[in-house]
C-alpha positions as CSV (number, residue, x, y, z in Angstrom):
1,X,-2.7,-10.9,21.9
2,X,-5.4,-8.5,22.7
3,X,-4.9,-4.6,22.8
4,X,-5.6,-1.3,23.2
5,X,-5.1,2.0,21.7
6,X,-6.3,4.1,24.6
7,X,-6.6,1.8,27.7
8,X,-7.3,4.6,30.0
9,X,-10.7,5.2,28.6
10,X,-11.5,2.0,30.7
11,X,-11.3,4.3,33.4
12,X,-14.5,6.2,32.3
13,X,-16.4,2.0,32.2
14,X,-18.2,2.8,36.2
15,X,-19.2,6.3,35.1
16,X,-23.0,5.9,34.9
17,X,-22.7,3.8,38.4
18,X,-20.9,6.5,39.8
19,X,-23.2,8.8,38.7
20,X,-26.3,6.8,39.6
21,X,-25.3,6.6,43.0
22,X,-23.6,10.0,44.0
23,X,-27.0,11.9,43.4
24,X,-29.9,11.6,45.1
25,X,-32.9,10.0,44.7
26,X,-35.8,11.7,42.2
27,X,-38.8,12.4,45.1
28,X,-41.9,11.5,43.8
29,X,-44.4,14.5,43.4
30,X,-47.3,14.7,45.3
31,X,-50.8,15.2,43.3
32,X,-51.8,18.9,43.5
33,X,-55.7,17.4,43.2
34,X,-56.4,14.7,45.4
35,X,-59.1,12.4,43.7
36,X,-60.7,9.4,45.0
37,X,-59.0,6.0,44.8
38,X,-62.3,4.4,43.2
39,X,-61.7,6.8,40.1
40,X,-57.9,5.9,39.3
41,X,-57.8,2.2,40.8
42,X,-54.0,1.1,41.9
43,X,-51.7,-1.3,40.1
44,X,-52.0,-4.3,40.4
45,X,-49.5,-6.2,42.3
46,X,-48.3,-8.3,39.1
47,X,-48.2,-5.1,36.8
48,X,-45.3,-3.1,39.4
49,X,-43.6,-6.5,39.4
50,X,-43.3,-6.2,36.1
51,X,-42.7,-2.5,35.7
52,X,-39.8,-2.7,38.5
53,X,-38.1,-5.8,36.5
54,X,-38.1,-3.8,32.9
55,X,-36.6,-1.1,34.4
56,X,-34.3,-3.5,35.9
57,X,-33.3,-4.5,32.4
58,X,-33.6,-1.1,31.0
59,X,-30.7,-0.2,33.3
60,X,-29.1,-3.5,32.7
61,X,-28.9,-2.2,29.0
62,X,-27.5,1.0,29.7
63,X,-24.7,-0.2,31.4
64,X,-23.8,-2.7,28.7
65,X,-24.4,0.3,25.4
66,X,-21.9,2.3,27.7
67,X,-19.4,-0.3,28.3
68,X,-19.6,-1.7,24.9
69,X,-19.2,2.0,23.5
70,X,-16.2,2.6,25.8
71,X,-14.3,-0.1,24.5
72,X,-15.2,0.7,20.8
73,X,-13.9,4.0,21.3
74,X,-10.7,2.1,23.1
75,X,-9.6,1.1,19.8
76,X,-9.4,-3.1,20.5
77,X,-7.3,-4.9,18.2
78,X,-5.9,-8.3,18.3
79,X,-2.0,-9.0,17.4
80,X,-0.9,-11.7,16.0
81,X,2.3,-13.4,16.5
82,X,5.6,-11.7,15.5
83,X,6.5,-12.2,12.1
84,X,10.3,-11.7,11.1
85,X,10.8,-10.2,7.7
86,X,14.0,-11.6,5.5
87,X,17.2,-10.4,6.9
88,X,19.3,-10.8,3.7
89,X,18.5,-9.5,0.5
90,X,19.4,-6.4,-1.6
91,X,18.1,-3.1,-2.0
92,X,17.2,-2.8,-6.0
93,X,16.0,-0.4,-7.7
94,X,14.7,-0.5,-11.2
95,X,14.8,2.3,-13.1
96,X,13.3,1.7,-16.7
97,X,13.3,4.4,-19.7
98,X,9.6,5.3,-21.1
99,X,10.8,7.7,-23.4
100,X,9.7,7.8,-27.0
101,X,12.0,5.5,-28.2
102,X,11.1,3.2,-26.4
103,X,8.0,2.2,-29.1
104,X,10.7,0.8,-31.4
105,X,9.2,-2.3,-32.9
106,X,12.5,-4.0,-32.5
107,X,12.0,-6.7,-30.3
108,X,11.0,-10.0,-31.9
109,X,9.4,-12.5,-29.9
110,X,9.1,-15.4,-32.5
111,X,8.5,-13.8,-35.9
112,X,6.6,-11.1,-34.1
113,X,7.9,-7.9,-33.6
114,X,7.0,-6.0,-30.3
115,X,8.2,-2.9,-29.1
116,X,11.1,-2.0,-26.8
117,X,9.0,-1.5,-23.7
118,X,6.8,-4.6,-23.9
119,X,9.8,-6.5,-24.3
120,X,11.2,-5.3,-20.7
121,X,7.8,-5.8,-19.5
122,X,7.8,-9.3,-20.2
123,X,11.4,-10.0,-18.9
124,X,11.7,-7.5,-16.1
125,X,8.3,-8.7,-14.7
126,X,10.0,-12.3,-14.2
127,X,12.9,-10.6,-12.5
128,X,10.6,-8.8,-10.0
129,X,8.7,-12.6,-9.5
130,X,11.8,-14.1,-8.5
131,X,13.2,-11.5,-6.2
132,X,11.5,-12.8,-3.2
133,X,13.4,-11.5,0.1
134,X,14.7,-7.9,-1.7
135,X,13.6,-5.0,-1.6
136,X,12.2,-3.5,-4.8
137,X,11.8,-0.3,-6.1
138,X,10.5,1.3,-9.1
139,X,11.4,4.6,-11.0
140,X,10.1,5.3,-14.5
141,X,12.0,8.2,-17.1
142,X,11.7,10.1,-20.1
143,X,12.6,13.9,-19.8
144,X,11.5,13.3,-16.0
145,X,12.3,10.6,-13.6
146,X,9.4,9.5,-11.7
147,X,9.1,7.5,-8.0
148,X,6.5,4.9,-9.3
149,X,7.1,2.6,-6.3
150,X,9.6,2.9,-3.2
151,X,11.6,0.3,-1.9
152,X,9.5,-2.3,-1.1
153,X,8.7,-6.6,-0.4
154,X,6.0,-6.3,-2.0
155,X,6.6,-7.5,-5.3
156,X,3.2,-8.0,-6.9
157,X,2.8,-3.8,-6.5
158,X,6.3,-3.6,-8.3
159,X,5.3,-5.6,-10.9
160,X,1.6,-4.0,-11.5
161,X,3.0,-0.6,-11.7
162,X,5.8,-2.1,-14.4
163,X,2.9,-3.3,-16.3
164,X,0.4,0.1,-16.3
165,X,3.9,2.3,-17.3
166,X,2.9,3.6,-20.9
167,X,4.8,5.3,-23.8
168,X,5.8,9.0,-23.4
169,X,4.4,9.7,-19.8
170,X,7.1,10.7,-18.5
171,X,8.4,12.9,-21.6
172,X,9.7,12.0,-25.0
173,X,13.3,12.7,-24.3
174,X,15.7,10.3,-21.5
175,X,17.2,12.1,-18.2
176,X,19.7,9.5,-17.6
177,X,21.9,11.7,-15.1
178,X,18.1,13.2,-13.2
179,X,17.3,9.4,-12.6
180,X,20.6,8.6,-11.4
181,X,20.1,11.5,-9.0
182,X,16.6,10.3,-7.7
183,X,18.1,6.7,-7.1
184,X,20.8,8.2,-5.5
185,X,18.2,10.1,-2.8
186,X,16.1,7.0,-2.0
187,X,19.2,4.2,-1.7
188,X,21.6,6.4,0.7
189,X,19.8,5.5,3.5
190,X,19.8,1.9,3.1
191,X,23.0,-0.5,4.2
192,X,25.9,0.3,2.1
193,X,26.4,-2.6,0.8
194,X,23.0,-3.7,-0.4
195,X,22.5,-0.1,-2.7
196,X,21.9,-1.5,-6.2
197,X,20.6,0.5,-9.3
198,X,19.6,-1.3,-12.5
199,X,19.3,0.9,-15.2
200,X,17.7,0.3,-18.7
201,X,17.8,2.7,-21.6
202,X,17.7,2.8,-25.3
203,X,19.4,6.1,-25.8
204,X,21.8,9.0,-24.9
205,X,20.7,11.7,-22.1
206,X,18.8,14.9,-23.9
207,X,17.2,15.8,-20.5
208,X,17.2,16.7,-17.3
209,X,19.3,19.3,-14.9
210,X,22.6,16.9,-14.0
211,X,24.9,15.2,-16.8
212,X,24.8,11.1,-16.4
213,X,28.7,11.6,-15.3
214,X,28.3,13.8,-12.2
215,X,25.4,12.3,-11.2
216,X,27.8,8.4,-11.3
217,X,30.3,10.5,-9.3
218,X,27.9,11.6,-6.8
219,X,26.3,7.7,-6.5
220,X,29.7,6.6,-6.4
221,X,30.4,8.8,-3.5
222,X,27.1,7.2,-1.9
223,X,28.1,3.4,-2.6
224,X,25.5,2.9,-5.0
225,X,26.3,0.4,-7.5
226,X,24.4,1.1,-10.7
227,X,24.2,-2.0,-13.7
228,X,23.3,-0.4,-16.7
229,X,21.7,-2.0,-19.6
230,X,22.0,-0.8,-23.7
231,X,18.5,-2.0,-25.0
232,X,17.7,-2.1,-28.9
233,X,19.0,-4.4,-32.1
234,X,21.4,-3.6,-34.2
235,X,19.8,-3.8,-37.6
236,X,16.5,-3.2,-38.0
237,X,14.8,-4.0,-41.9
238,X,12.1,-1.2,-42.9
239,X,9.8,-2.0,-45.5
240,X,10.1,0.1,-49.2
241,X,7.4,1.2,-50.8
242,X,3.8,-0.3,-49.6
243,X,5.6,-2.7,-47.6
244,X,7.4,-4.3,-50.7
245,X,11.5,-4.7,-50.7
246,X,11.0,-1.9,-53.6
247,X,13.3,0.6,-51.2
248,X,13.5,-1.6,-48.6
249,X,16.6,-0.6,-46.2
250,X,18.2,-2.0,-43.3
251,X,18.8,0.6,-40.4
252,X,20.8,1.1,-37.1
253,X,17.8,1.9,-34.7
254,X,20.4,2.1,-32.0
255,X,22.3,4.6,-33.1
256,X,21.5,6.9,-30.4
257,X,22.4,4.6,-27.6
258,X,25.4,6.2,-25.9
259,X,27.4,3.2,-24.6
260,X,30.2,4.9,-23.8
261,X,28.9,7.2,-20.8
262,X,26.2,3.7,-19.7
263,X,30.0,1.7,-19.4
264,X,31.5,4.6,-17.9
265,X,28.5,5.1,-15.7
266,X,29.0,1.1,-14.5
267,X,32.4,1.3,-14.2
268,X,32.5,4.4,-11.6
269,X,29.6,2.8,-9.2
270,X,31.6,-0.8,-9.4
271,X,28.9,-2.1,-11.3
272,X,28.9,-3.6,-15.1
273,X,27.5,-2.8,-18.4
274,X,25.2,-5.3,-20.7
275,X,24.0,-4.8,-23.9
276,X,20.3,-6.4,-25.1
277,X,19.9,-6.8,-28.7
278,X,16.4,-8.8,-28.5
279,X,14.7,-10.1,-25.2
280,X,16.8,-13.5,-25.1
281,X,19.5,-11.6,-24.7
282,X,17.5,-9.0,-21.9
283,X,16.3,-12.3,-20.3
284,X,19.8,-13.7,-19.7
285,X,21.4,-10.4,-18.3
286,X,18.4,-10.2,-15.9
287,X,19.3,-13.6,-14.9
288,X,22.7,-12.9,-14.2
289,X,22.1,-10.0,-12.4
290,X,19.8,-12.8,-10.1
291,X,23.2,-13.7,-8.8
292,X,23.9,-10.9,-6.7
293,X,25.6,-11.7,-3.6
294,X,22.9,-10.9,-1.0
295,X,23.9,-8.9,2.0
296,X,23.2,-8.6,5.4
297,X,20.4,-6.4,5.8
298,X,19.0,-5.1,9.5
299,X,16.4,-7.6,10.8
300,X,12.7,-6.2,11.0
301,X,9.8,-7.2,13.2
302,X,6.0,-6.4,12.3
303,X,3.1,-8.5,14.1
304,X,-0.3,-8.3,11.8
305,X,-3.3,-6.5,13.9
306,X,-6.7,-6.8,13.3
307,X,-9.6,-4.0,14.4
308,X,-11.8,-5.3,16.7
309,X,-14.1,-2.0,17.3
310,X,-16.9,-2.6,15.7
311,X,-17.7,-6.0,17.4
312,X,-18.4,-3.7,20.8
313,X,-20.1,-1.0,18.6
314,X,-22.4,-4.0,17.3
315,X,-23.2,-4.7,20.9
316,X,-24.1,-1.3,21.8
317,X,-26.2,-1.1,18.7
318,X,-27.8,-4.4,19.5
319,X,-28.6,-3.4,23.1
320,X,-30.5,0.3,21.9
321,X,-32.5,-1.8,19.8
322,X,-33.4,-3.9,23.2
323,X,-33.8,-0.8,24.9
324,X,-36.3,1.0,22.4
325,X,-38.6,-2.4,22.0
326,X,-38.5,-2.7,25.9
327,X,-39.7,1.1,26.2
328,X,-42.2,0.3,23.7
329,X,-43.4,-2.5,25.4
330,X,-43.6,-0.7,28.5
331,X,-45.5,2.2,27.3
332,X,-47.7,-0.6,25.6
333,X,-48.6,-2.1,29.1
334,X,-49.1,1.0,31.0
335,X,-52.0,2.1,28.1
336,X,-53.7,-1.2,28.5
337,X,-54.0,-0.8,32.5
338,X,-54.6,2.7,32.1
339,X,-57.9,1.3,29.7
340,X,-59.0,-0.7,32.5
341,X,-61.5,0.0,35.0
């Protein structure tokens, strides 16, 4: 369907006519020196013939540059038909911890050991693939929490941005209770029972201005579930002296990971608690979470448009061109009968 953004400039399309006829008609000037016919001979018939049908079609072109510009600056634009977005799905947002800690190399894919945040870029991006009818969003921590995408169906953004997230961008240190809080402000205006919060983290808060417990009391009060996730292995071999077992020890690299307050955390918002020792494990709680009971979400109309101004601009570009070649054309003839005696 075709349509306008300002239809009443169509009103202004018979201006030039209006014009044209409302004032009256230029008088030709007399000579002030009457000279003899013999020395300025008279068109021929032919040439005024041809001089009244150019400017025939020199005001031909006007009208069509003005028409063509008023509908140009009419803002034309062709709708398509109505397209219905999903009416169930969930509102998830993903918040994912940045922090320094996150560069532990304990993730093993294989025999190769990756760190913490490339493993959750590999699963998580899967999760964000499949979740086609939810809306996703996408905050990233360390001693800040950062909106890195709002709540959105378009998934491929989601998962770019989850890709481009770097080490230590946000701060070295983890704001578990300021993320919370962020989450919290962009899910309670959404349907109450489609708020979900996954949250992923490798340590214990050392950041930010609200504790991880009032800021679950306060997203409890907002029916916002939150799922949080414990990521890092349990033992973790570092190599002795120049990589040799000389002094080789095995190490906890999750000691810092508060599970208590992420259970407690899950527990307040109705939500559950997972712990990821390597990526199989961070693969499967990511496919449980797939099975979320979807809930009814308000229905929402868009119909894709298309600009359609510059094909009338085009026009009125095409028809000046017309216009200046005719005037030059014109002018060309008038010279040649003024040469001839």
């Amino acid at each position: 369907m075709l349509s306008l953004d300002w239809p009443w400039l169509i009103l202004l399309l018979p201006l030039p006519w209006l014009v044209r006829r409302m004032l009256p008609a230029a008088e030709s000037q007399r000579a002030a020196l009457a000279a003899p016919t013999t020395m300025f001979p008279a068109k021929a018939p032919a040439a005024e013939r041809k001089t009244a049908h150019d400017s025939k079609i020199g005001t031909l072109l006007m009208y069509i540059i003005w028409g063509a510009l008023i509908i140009a600056a009419a803002g034309p634009r062709w709708q398509g038909d109505p397209v219905e977005l999903p009416n169930t799905g969930r509102d998830l947002l993903l918040a994912v911890d940045i922090s320094g800690s996150m560069k532990t190399p304990d993730m093993f894919f294989g025999d190769q050991a990756v760190s913490r945040l490339h493993a959750v870029k590999a699963v998580v991006h899967e999760f964000v693939e499949r979740r086609k009818g939810d809306r996703l969003g996408l905050v990233l921590f360390g001693s800040q929490a950062y909106l890195q995408a709002p709540l959105t169906f378009d998934r491929d953004t989601v998962g770019t941005l989850l890709q481009e997230a770097q080490l230590g961008f946000a701060g070295e240190n983890t704001a578990i209770g300021d993320v919370i809080g962020l989450a919290v402000k962009r899910l309670r205006n959404r349907p109450e029972t489609s708020r979900v919060m996954i949250l992923l983290t490798d340590g214990a808060n050392t950041a930010g201005n609200i504790s991880p417990r009032q800021a679950a009391e306060v997203a409890a009060a907002a029916n916002v579930k939150i799922y949080t996730i414990g990521l890092g292995a349990d033992q973790l071999r570092v190599p002795g002296l120049l990589g040799t077992d000389f002094g080789a020890r095995t190490v906890n690299p999750s000691i810092d990971l508060d599970e208590a307050t992420l259970t407690h955390i899950a527990e307040l918002t109705n939500g559950r608690y997972f712990r990821a020792r390597n990526p199989q494990e961070l693969q499967q709680i990511y496919q449980l979470l797939d099975q979320l009971e979807p809930s009814d979400q308000e229905t929402e109309v868009f119909r894709p448009q298309k600009s359609l101004f510059h094909w009338p601009l085009g026009l009125a570009l095409i028809g000046s061109i017309a216009g200046l070649l005719l005037r030059h054309r014109t002018s060309l003839g008038l010279d040649s009968m003024g040469g001839t005696h």
